[in-house]
N, C-alpha and C positions, 0 to 999 in steps of 0.2 A: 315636898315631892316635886313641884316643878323644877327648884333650881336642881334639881338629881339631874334629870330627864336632859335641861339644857347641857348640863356636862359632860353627859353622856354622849351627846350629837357632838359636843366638841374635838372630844377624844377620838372618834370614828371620822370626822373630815380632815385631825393632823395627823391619824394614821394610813389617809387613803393618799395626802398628798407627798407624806414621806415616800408611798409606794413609786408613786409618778417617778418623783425626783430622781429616785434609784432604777425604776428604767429606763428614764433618758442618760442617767451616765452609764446605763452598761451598753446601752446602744451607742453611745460615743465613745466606749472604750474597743467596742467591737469594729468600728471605723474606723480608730487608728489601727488596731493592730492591721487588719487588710490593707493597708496603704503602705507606700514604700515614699520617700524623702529624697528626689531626687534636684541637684543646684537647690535647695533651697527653697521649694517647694511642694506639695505636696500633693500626688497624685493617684487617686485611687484605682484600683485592677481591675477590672470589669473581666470575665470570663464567658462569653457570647455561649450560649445555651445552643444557638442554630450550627450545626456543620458548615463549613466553608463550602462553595459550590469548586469543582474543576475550575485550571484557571483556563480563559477565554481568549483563542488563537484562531487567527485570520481564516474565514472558512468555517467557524462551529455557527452552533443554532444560537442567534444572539440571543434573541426573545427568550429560550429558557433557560439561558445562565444568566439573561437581568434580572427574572424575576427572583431566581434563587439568591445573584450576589442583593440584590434591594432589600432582602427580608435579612441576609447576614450582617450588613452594613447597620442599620438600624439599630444593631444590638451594641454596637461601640459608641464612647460619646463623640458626639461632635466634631472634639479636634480629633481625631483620633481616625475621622471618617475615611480621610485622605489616604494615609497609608495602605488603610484597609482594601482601600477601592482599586490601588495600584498593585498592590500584593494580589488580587483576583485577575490581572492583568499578563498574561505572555506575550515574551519577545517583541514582535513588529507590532504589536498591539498596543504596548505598555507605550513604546516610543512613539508611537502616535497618540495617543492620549497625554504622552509629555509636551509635546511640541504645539498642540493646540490648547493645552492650558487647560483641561477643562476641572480637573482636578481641582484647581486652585481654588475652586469656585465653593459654595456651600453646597454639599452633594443633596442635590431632591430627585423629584423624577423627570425633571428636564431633561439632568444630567445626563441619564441612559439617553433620553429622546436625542442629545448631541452626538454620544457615544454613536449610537446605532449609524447614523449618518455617517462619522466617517472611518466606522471601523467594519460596516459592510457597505454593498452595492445594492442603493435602490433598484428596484424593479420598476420594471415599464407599469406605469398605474391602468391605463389601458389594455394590456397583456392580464394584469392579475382580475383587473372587473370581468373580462369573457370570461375567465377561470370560476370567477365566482357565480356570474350567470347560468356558465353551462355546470355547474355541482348539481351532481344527483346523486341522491343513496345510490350506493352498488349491491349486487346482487349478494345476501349473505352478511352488510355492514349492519352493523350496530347503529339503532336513531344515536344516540351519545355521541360515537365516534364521528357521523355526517356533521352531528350539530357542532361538533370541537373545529372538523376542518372548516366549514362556514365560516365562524367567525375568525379562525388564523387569517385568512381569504381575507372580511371584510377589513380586519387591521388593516392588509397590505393595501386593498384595495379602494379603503376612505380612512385614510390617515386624517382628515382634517376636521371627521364628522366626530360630534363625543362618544362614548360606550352606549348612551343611549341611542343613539342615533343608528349606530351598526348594530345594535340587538334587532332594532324595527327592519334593519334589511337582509338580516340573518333569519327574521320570523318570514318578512316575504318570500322568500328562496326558501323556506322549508316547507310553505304549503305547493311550490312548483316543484319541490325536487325530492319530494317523498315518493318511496316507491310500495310500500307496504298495503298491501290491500286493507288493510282493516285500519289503517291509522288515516289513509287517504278520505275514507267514508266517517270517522270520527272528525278529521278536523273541515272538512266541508261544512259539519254542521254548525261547529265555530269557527267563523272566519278571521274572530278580531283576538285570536287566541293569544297568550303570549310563548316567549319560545321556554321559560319553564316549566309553565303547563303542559305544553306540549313532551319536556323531558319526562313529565310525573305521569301522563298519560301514554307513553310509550316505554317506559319501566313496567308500568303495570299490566300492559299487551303483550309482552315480551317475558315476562315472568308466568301468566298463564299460559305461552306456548310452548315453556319451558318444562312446566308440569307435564303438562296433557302429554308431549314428545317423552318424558320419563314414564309415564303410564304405558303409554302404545309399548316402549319399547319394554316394559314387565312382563303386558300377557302374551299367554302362550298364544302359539298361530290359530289353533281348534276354536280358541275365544274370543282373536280378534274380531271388533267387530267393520274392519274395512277387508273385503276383497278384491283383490285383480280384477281387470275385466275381462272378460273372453275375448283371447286373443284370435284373431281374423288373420286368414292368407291373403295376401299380396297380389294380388290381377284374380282374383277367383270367383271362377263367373259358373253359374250350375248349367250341367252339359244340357244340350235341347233332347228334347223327348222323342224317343224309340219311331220312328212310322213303318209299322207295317207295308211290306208291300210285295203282292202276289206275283209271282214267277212268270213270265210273258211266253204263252203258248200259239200257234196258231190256230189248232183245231181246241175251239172250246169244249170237245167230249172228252178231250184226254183224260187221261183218268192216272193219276200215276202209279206205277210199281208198288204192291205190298209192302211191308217192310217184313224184313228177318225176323222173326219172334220168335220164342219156345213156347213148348207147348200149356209153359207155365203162365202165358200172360195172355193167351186167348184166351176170350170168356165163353165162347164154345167149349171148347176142347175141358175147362176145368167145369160145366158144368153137365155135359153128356158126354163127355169121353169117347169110346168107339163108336158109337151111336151116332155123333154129328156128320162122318163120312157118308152115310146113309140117307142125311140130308141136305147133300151135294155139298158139305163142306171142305172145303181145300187142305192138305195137310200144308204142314210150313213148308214155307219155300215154292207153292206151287201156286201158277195163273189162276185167276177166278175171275177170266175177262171172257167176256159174249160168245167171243168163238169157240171158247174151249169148252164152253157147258153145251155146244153144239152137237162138239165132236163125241163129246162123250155122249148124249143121247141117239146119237147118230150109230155109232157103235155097238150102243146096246139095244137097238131094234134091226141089226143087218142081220140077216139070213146067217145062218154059218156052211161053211164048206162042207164039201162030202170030202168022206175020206177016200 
C-alpha cells in the first residue's frame, strides 16, 4: 500500500510540471508572434491603453497637457519615450525642445519641470503670492473648485516648497478665505484641520443644502413652511393726530344757526307731531333765539284792533 500511495504523488508532480512547461512555451510563443524582426533584432509592440493628450503649442495650459502627456509616456518603453515626447510636441515648441536637448535626456519628471521653463513664461512669483493671499471663495463657488485654484496658486506661487509644504499653505488660506457660513463655524472649531478633511467636510455641507433646496423647491406654497416678511413703505411715518379746535367768536353767547333738518330727524317733531308747536317748538327752518320767543309772546297778549 505505501509504495501505491508514493507513485501516485509521483505521477501528479510529473503531470503538474508537464503543465508549467507547456505554459511557458505558449506564453513565448504568444511573444513571438506580437513582435516584429526589425535589422536584426527584435522588438516587441506595446499598444499604450492611455489616449494621446492634444499636442502642446506656444500659449496652451502647460500644467494640464504634462500631466496628461506624463501618464501617456509612461505606457511606451523607455527607448521608445523620446519620440513619443516629441510626437506630443507642436511646431515652435517641438524646435525648441530640439535645440535645448532635453529629450535626449532619460524622460522623468524633471523633464517637464525643464519643459515648462522654456516653453512658457515664468510669472512674477510675487504677483502670483498676492493672488494667492487675496483668494477667497466667490460668491456661489463650489469649496472643491476654491480648493483646486489654491493650489494651481500655491504651484506658481512656491515652486521650491514640496507638495507637502503647499498643501500646509493651501490649508492656511482656506481657513482665511472660506466664505460659507456654516463651514466657517465648522472649521473654527478645528483649527489644525487638514485640507481633505476639510474637502469631506464640505461635500457633505453642500450635499445637505442640496437636498433641503430640492425639498423647498417640491412643496407647494400653502405648505411652505418659510414666509415673506411684511413688506414696509419707504419714509412712512403715521400722520399726527386730529386737534379739535373751536371756531373763534367774540361774543361768547353766540349761539350758532340751527341747522336745516326734516321733520324726520327732530326728536320733537317724531315724537309729539302737531302738538310740539304748542310748546313753542320751532318748525324747520325757523329762529328759536331770545328775541323771537319775545316777539311772539308779545303778540299774543297785544290788545287787538277795532274794526
Amino acid at each position: 500500500m505505501p509504495k501505491k500511495s508514493t507513485s501516485s504523488e509521483e505521477e501528479s508532480e510529473q503531470s503538474f510540471s508537464v503543465l508549467e512547461s507547456l505554459g511557458q512555451a505558449i506564453t513565448k510563443i504568444l511573444t513571438l508572434l506580437s513582435s516584429v524582426v526589425i535589422g536584426g533584432s527584435v522588438r516587441t509592440r506595446t499598444t499604450p491603453s492611455i489616449p494621446p493628450p492634444e499636442k502642446f503649442c506656444l500659449g496652451d495650459n502647460f500644467r494640464r497637457w504634462a500631466a496628461d502627456a506624463e501618464d501617456h509616456i509612461e505606457a511606451f518603453p523607455p527607448n521608445e519615450r523620446r519620440r513619443a515626447l516629441l510626437s506630443l510636441l507642436d511646431g515652435e515648441a517641438r524646435d525648441i525642445a530640439r535645440d535645448t536637448r532635453i529629450p535626449d535626456e532619460e524622460i522623468l519628471a524633471a523633464t517637464f519641470v525643464r519643459l515648462r521653463h522654456y516653453l512658457t513664461e515664468e510669472p512674477d512669483i510675487m504677483t502670483v503670492r498676492l493672488q494667492f493671499r487675496s483668494r477667497v471663495q466667490l460668491p456661489g463657488e463650489r469649496f472643491s473648485e476654491f480648493v483646486r485654484q489654491l493650489r494651481n496658486l500655491a504651484r506658481d506661487a512656491f515652486p521650491y516648497l514640496d507638495l507637502a509644504a503647499q498643501e500646509d499653505k493651501v490649508r492656511e488660506q482656506i481657513t482665511v478665505g472660506v466664505r460659507h457660513q456654516t463651514l466657517v463655524k465648522k472649521f473654527r472649531k478645528r483649527p489644525q484641520i487638514t485640507v481633505q478633511e476639510a474637502l469631506d467636510i464640505a461635500r457633505e455641507v453642500e450635499q445637505l443644502e442640496r437636498l433641503f433646496h430640492d425639498q423647498q423647491i417640491g412643496l407647494p406654497q400653502s405648505i411652505s413652511t418659510e414666509q415673506p416678511p411684511p413688506q414696509r413703505r419707504s419714509n412712512w411715518s403715521r400722520p399726527p393726530p386730529r386737534v379739535w379746535v373751536q371756531p373763534y367768536h367774540p361774543n361768547p353767547n353766540f349761539r350758532p344757526p340751527p341747522r336745516r333738518t326734516s321733520h324726520g330727524d327732530c326728536v320733537y317733531c317724531r315724537r309729539f307731531g302737531a302738538k310740539s308747536r304748542a310748546f313753542r317748538h320751532n318748525r324747520v327752518g325757523e329762529s328759536c333765539g331770545f328775541l323771537s320767543r319775545l316777539c311772539l309772546q308779545a303778540r299774543a297778549f297785544a290788545p287787538k284792533r277795532r274794526q
